[in-house]
LUMKOLKE-994382 format. One record per atom (N, C-alpha, C): x, y, z. Coordinates in steps of 0.02 Angstrom, whole numbers, plus 50000, padded with zeros to 5 digits. Layout:
N
XYZ...
This chain:
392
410915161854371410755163654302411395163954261411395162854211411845163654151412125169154152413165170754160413055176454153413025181454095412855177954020412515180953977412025182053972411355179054019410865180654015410675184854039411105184654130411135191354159411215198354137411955197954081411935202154065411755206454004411335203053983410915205353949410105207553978410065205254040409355208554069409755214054095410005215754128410305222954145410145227054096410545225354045410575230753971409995233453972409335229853973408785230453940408495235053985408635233754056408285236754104408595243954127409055243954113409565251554110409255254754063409185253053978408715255053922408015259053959407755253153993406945254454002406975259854065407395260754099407525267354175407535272654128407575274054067407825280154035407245284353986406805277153983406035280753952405535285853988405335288453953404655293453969404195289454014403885293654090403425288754111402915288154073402725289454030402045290153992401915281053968402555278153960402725272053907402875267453952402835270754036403005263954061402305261354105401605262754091400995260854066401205253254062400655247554079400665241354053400105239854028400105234453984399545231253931399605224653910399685223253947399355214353962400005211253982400005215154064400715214054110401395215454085401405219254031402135221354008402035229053977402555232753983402625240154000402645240153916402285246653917402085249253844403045249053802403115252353830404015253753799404295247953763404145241953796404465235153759404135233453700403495236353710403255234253643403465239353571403595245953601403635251253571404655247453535404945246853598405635244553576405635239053511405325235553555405465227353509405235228853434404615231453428404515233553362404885237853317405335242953343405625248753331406515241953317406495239753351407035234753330407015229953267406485226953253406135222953205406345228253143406075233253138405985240753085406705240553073407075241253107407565243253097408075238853090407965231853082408275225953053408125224252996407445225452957407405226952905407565233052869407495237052891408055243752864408735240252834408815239552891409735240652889409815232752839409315226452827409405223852786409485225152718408975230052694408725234552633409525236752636409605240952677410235243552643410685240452618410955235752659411365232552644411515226552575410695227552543410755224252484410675229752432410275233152456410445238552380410865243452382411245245752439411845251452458412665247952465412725244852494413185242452516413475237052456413025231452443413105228452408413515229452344412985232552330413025234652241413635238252238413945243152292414345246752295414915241352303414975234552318415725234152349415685231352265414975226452235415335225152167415515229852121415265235452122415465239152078416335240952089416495241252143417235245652158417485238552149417615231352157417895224352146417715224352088417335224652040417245224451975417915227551912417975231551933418955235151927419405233351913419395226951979420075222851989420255218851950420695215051941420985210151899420685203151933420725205851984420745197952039419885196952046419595190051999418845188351986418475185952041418955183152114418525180052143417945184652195418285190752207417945193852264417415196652237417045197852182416455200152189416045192252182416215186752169416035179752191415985180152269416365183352309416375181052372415805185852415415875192652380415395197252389414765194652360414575191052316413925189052325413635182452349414215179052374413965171752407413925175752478414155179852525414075183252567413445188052593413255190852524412715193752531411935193652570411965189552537411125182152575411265183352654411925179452671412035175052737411885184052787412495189652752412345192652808411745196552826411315196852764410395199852779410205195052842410455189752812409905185452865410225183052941410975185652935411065186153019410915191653034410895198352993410435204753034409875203553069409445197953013408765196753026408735193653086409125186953094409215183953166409275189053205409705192753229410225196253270409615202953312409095204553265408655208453282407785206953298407975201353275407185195053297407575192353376408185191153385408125187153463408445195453518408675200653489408525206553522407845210253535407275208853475406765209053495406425203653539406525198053532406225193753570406515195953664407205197653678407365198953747407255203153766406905207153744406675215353768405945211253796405745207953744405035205353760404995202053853405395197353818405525191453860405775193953940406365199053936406415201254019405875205554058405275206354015404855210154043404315205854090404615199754048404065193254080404485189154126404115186754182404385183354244404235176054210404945174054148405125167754128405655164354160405365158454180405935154854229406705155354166407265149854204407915149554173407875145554111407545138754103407235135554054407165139853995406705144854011406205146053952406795150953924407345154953964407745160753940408315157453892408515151553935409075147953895408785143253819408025142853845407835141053755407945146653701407735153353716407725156853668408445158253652409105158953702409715159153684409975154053628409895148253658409825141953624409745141653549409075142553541408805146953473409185150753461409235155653467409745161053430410595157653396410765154453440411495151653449411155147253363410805142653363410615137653330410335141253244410005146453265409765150953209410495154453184411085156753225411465159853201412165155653167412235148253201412465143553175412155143153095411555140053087411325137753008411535143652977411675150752999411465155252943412435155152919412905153852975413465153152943413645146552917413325143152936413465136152891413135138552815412525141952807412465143652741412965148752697413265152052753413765156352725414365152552699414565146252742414995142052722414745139552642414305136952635414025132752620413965136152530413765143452549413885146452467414665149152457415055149552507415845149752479416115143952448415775139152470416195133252421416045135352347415475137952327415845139152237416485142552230416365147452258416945150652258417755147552257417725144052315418395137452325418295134252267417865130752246417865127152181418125128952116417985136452111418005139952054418785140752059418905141352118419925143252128420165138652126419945132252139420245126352118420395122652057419755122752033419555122851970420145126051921420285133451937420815137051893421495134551913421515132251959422125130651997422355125251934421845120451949421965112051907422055116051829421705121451823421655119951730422355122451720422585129651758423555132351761423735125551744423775120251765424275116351742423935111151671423375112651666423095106551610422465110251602422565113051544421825117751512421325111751497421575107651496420955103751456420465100451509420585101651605420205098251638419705104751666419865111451629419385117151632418535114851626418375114951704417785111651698417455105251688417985100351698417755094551685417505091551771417925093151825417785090251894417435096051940417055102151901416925105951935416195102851997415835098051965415295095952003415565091552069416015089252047416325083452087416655088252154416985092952119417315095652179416625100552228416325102052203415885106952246415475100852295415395094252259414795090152302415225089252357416025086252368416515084552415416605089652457416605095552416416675101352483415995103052513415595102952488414905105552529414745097952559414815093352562414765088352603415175089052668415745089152665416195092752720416015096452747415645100852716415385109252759415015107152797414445104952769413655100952805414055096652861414455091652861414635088952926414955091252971415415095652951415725100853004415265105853040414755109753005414365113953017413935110853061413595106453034413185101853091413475099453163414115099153142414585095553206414475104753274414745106653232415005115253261414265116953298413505116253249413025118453304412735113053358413025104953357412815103153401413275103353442413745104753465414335108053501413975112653525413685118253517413565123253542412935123053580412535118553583411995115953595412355110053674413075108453682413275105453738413055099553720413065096253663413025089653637413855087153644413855080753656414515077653677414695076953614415155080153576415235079453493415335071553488416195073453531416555064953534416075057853564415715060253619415455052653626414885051753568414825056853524414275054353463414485054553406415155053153412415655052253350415865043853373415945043953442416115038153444415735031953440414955034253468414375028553447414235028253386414525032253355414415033653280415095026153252415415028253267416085021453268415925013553270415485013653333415175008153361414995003153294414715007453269414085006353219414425007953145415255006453152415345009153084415535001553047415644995453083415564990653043415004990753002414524991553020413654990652993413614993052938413705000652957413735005052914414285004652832414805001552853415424998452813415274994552771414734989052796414394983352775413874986452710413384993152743412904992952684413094997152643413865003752650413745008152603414605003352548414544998152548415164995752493415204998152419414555000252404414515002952339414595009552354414435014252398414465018452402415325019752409415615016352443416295016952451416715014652382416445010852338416985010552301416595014452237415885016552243416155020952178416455030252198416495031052267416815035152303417775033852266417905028152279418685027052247418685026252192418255025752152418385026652080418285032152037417995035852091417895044752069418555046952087418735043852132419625049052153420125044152099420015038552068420405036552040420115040451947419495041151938419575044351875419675050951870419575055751957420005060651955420685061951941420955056751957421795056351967422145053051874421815049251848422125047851822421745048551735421195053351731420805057251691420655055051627420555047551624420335042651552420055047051525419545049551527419235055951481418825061351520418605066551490418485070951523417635075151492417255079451510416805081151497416655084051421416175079451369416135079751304416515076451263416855071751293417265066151251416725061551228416725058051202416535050851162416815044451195416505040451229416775034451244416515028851259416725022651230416465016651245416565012651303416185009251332416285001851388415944997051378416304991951342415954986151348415354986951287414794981751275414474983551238413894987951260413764992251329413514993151330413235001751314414095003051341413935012051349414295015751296414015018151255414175020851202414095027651177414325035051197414155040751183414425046751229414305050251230414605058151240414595059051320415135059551357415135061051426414815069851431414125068251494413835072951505414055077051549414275073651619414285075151692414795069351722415475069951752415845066451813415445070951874415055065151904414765067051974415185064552023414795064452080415255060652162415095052552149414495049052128414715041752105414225039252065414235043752008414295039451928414285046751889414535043751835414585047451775414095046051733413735052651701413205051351644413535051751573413295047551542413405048651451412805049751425412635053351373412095053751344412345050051256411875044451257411955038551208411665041751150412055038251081411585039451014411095040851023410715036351041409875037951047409655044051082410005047351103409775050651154409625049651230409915044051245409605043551314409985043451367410065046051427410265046851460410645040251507411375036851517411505034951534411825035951598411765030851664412335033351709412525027551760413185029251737413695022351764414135022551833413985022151864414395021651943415095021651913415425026651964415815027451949416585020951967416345016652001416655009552015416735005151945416055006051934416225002251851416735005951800416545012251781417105015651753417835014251785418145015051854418745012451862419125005551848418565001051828418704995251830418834991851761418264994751720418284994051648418734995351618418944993351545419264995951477418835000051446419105005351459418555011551428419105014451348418725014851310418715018251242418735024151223419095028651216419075036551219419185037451139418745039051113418545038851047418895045551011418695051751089418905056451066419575059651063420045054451084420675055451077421075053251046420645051551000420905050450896421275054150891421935057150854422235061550821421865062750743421845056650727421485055650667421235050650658420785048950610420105043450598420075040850529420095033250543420325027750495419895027450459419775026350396419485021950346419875015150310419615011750305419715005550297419235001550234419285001050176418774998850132419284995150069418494990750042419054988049979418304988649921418994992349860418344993849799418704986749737418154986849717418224980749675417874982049606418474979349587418254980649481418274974549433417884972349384417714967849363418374964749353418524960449308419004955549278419074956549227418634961049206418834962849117419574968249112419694969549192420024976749208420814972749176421204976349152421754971349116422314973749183422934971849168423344973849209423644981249203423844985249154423934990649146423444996949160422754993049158422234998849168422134999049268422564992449281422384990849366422904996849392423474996849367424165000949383423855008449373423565010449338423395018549293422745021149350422325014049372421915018049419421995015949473422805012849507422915013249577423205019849568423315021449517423975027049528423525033149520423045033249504422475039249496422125039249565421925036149590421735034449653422115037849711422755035349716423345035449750423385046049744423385048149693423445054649682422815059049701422345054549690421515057049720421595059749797421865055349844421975055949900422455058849940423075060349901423525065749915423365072149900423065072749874422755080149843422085082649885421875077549918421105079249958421545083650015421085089350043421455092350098421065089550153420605087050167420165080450220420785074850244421055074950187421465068450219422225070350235422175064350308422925065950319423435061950271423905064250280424565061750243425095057550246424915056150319425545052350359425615045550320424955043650321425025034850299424225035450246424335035250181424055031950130424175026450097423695019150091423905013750072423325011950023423735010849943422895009449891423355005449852423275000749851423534992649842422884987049832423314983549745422514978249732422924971149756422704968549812422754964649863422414958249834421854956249800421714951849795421204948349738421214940849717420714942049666420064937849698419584942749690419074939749752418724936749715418044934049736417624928649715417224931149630417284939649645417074940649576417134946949572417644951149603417944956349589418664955049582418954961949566419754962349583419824966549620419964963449677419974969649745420614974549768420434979749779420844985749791420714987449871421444986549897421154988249983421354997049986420795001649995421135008950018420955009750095421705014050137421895011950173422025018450214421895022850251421965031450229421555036350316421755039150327421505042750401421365049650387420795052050407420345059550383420765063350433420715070450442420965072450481420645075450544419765075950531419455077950579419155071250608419015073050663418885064550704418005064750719417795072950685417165073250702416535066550654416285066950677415765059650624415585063650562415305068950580415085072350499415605075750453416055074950465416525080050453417035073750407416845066250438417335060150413416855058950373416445057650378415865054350326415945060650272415905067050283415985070150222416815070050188417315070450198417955065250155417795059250140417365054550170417395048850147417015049750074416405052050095416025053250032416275057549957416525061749969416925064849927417575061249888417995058249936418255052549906418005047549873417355045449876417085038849836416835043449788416385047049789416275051449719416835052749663417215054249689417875056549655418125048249628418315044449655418395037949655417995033849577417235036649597416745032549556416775036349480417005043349489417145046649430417895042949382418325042649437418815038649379418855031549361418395027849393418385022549364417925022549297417445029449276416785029349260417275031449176417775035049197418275040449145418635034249108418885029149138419245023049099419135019349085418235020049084417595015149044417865006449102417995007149149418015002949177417215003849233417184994249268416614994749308416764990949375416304995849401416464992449496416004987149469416314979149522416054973749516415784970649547415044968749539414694966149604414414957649601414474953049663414284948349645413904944049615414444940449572414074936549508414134930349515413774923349494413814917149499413674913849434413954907849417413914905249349413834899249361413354895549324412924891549319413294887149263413344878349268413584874749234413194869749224412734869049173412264860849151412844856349123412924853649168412994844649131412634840649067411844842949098411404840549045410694843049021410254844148978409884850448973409104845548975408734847849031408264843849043407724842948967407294837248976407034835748914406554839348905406504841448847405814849348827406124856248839406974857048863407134862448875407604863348827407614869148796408194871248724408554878648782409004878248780409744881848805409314888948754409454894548794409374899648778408384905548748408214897748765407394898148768406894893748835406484896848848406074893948890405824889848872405424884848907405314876748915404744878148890404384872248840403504876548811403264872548891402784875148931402404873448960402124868348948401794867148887401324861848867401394856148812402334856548837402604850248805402774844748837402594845448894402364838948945401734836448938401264839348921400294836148902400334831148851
């Protein structure tokens, strides 16, 4: 026999020499006492669970609540769960061996329930693992922003999926180990088979490298604005493990492997300093040359005086004489890069704009075409309509 199994039937049976004969009575081939135990064990694994979530608990966050240092009542409650429920284990397979040595179960049936236990007490620390990774994340996370506030939260999904993937394979590795599974020879048939495997996950592998390459080298980051190509156009939602979502004008939910993003010319809209306008206003031909000079130069002062606009580079210059205006190119960068926020300087500027051309009885000029007869058809007089019924 096992000598844990052994010695754990001793225990039980040293226990049971010490009861009242009244309890050592049997009822359906097993002595009253085991039943009286095992249940009295059960009770008292839920007890001591209860406590430990509303006594213990509450008490360590309250006294960590104090501290300066944020992670430990994080750690105190990713902890919490895992250890109720190894009490729970820990007093379900102590009840079960009180049961169990009372019964003449071969070695098989003893080393299953160990088995079990080992396997039940494995998952419950792989779940314990498994909720510390926020925690790691969250310290990482602060780690990266100490040196660059602005990636505060941008790779937090990314990093938790990479570490709880790790956990899950290690954890899995650790309970079939314990179970006397050959780790290595099922790592190594695992090998066998890793051409195959190589073969079908290629996408999986390279938008795997293009998540560590837009980790590393951080084209944009969560709530930016950015373009690819003609297709993807709008507000980064989520950097996942392999693709990134944008949510588009329209509203709709986009999401691009993260392979394409490394590969592309991507557009970061939101890392404008400031935001161009570019337009040309145009005024008739009646406009003489002195009145062109008086309202570049009114213009020119319109836009130094706006507090919307930046200052660095203003350009309001009449550039050209177009097909039937006299064109004025203005030339000028807002200072907020937000859309409503540009459209309202822009607008304010053309109002203001339409007022001084309106003040120097001058007119914006819109396309006109002029018409030249050679010769004036017969029955038609220049400046009157044709009689209808001077052809009959």
């Amino acid at each position: 026999m096992d000598p844990t199994l052994l010695a754990q039937t001793n225990l039980v049976e040293a226990v049971g020499e010490t009861v009242p004969g009244l309890l050592r009575h049997k009822f359906l081939d097993l002595e009253l006492w085991r039943y009286v135990a095992s249940l009295c064990v059960l009770i008292l694994g839920f007890a001591l669970k209860r406590f430990i979530e509303l006594a213990v608990v509450r008490r360590l966050i309250k006294v960590f609540s104090k501290t300066s240092f944020k992670y430990d009542e994080m750690v105190i409650e990713a902890v919490s769960k895992p250890v109720s429920a190894f009490v729970i284990v820990g007093c379900i397979y102590l009840s079960t061996q009180i049961i169990a040595t009372g019964l003449d179960l071969d070695v098989l049936w003893q080393q299953l329930i160990t088995k079990s236990y080992l396997v039940a007490t494995g998952i419950v620390l792989l779940w314990c693992a498994y909720r510390l990774v926020d925690v790691l994340a969250a310290w990482l996370d602060d780690l990266a922003a100490g040196q660059d506030a602005t990636v505060k939260g941008q790779f937090m999904p990314l990093i938790k999926q990479s570490l709880r993937i790790f956990t899950l394979i290690i954890g899995s590795l650790t309970i079939l180990a314990s179970l006397d599974v050959d780790v290595i020879a099922l790592l190594g048939g695992l090998g066998i088979g890793g051409i195959a495997i190589a073969l079908a996950a290629q996408d999986a592998v390279g938008n795997f490298i293009g998540t560590i390459s837009i980790f590393a080298d951080r084209p944009f980051k969560v709530g930016d604005w950015i373009q690819v190509g003609d297709k993807v156009d709008g507000n980064v939602e989520q950097i996942g493990f392999r693709s990134t979502k944008v949510r588009t004008w329209p509203k709709t939910l986009m999401s691009i492997p993260n392979k394409v993003l490394a590969t592309e010319i991507v557009d970061n809209w939101a890392q404008m300093p400031k935001r161009r306008v570019k337009m040309i206003v145009g005024v008739t031909y009646s406009t003489t040359a002195d009145q062109m000079e008086e309202l570049l130069r009114r213009i020119r002062t319109l836009l130094r005086e706006d507090e919307g606009v930046h200052q660095d580079q203003i350009m309001v210059r009449f550039t050209d004489f177009g097909a039937s205006s006299l064109d004025i190119l203005l030339y000028y960068f807002t200072k907020s890069i937000k859309w409503d926020e540009h459209l309202a300087v822009r607008e304010r500027v053309n109002l203001n704009i339409m007022r001084i051309i309106r003040e120097m009885s001058l007119s914006i000029a819109f396309p006109t075409r002029s018409i030249h007869l050679e010769a004036v058809p017969p029955g038609m007089t220049l400046g009157a309509r044709a009689n209808p019924d001077s052809s009959r």
